[in-house]
C-alpha positions as CSV (number, residue, x, y, z in Angstrom):
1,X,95.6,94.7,141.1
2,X,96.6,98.4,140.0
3,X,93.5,100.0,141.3
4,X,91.6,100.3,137.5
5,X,92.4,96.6,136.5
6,X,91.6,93.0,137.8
7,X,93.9,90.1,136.5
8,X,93.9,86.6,136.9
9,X,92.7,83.2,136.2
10,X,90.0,83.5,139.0
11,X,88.9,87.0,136.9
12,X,85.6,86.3,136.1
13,X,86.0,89.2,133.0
14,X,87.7,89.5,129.9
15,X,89.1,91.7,127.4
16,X,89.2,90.7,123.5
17,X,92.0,91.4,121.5
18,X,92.3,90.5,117.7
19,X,96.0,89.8,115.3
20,X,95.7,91.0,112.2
21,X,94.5,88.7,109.7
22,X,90.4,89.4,111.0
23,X,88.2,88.8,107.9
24,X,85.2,90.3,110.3
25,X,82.9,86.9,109.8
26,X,80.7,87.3,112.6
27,X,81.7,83.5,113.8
28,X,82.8,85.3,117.0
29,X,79.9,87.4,117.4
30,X,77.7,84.7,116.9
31,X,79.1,82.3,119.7
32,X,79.2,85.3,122.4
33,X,76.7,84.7,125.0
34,X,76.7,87.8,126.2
35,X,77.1,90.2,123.0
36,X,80.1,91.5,123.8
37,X,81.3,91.2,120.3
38,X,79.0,93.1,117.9
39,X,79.4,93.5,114.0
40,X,78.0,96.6,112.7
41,X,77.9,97.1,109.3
42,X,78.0,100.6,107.4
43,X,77.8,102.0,104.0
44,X,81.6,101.3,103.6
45,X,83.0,99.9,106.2
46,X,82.1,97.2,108.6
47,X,83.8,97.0,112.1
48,X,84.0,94.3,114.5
49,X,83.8,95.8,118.2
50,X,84.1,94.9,121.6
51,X,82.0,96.0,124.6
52,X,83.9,95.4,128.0
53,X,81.4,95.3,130.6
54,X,80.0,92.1,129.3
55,X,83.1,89.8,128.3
56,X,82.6,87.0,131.1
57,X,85.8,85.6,129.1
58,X,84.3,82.2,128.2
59,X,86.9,82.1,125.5
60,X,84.0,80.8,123.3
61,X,85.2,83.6,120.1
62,X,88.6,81.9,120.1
63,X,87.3,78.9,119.8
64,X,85.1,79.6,116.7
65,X,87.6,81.8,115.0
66,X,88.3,80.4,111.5
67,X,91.6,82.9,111.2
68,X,92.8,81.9,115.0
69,X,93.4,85.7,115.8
70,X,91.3,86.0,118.7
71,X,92.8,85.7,122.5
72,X,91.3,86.9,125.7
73,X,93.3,88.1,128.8
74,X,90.9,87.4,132.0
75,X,91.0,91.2,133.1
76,X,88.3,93.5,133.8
77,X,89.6,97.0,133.0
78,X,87.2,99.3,135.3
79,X,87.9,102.7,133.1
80,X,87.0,100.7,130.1
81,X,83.4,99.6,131.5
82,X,80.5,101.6,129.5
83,X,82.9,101.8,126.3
84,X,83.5,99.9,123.2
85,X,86.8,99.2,120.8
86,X,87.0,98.9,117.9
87,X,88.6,95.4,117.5
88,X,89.1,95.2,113.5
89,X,87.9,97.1,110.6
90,X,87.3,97.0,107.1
91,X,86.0,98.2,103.5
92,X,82.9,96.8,102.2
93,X,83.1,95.1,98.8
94,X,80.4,96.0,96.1
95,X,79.0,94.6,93.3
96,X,80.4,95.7,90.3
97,X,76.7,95.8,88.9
98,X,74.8,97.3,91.2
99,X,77.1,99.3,93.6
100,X,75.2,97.0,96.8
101,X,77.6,95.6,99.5
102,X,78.6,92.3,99.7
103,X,81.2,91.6,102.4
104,X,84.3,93.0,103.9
105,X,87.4,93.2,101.5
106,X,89.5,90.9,103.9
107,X,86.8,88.5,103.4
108,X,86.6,88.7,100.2
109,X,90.3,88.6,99.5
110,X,90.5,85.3,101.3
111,X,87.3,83.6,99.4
112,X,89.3,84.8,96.0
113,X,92.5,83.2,97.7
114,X,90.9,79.6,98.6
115,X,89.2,79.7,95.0
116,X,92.1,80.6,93.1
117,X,93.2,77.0,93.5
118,X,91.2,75.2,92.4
119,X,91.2,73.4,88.7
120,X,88.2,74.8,87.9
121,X,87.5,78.0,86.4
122,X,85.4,80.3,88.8
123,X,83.2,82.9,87.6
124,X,83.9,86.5,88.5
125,X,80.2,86.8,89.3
126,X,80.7,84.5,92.8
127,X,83.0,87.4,94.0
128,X,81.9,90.4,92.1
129,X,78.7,90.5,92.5
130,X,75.6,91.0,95.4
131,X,73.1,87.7,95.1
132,X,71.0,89.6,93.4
133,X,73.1,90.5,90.9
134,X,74.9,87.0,90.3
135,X,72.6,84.9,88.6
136,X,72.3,88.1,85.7
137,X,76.3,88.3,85.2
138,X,76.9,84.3,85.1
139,X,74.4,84.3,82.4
140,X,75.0,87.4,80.6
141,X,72.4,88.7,80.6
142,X,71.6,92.6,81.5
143,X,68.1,93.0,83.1
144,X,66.8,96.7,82.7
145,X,66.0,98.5,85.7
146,X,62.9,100.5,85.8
C-alpha cells in the first residue's frame, strides 16, 4: 500500500495491460463481465481501451486472448478510477473498392499471414475487400453505383 495503489492477491481490482502483438479482436471485450474493456471503432483507427474502476480482475480477457498478450496485476490504482487507457491501437483497413472499413491492419496482417500458407490460391477479394464488396471482385464483375 503506497497511499494511491492496492496490491495483492486478496485485491479484489485489476489493471489490464497488453504486449504488443494486439490484433484488437474484441475476444477480450467480449468475455469482460463488467465492460472494462471496450473496442471503439473510428473512421481510421480503432482502439482497444481499458476503464479501471470496473476491472474486478477475473482474468477472464487472458484467457480468451488468441495472441496471449493480455496479463492483469490485481491492483486498484485510486488516481486512475474515472479514466480510461488506451490499451492498443490501430489503422482500419479499407476496401480497395469502396473505401468502407473492414478491420484493424494488425488483424488483417495476421489473416494474410495464416492464409499465405496454405496450397491453395486465396483471392485478394477475402482481404481487400468490405462484404459487400467481395462477392463483385471474386467475380469480376463491377456493379454501377447510382
Amino acid at each position: 500500500l503506497d497511499g494511491s495503489r492496492i496490491s495483492g492477491d486478496d485485491t479484489p481490482f485489476g489493471i489490464v495491460s497488453v504486449d504488443s502483438g494486439c490484433t484488437l479482436c474484441g475476444a477480450c471485450m467480449d468475455s469482460c463481465p463488467t465492460g472494462a474493456i471496450t473496442l471503439q471503432e473510428g473512421a481510421d483507427l480503432s482502439k482497444l481501451l481499458f476503464d479501471h474502476g470496473r476491472c474486478t480482475a477475473c482474468e477472464g480477457c487472458v484467457k480468451v486472448c488468441p495472441e496471449q498478450v493480455l496479463r492483469v496485476e490485481k491492483t486498484l490504482d485510486f488516481s486512475r478510477l474515472g479514466e480510461s487507457t488506451v490499451l492498443a491501437e490501430d489503422r482500419m483497413a479499407r476496401c480497395r473498392r469502396c473505401g468502407k472499413e473492414i478491420a484493424p491492419l494488425a488483424m488483417m496482417r495476421k489473416i494474410q499471414d495464416q492464409l499465405a500458407g496454405r496450397k491453395a490460391a486465396i483471392p485478394e477479394s477475402l482481404t481487400e475487400s468490405c462484404a459487400d464488396c467481395r462477392i463483385f471482385v471474386s467475380v469480376g464483375q463491377e456493379i454501377r453505383q447510382s
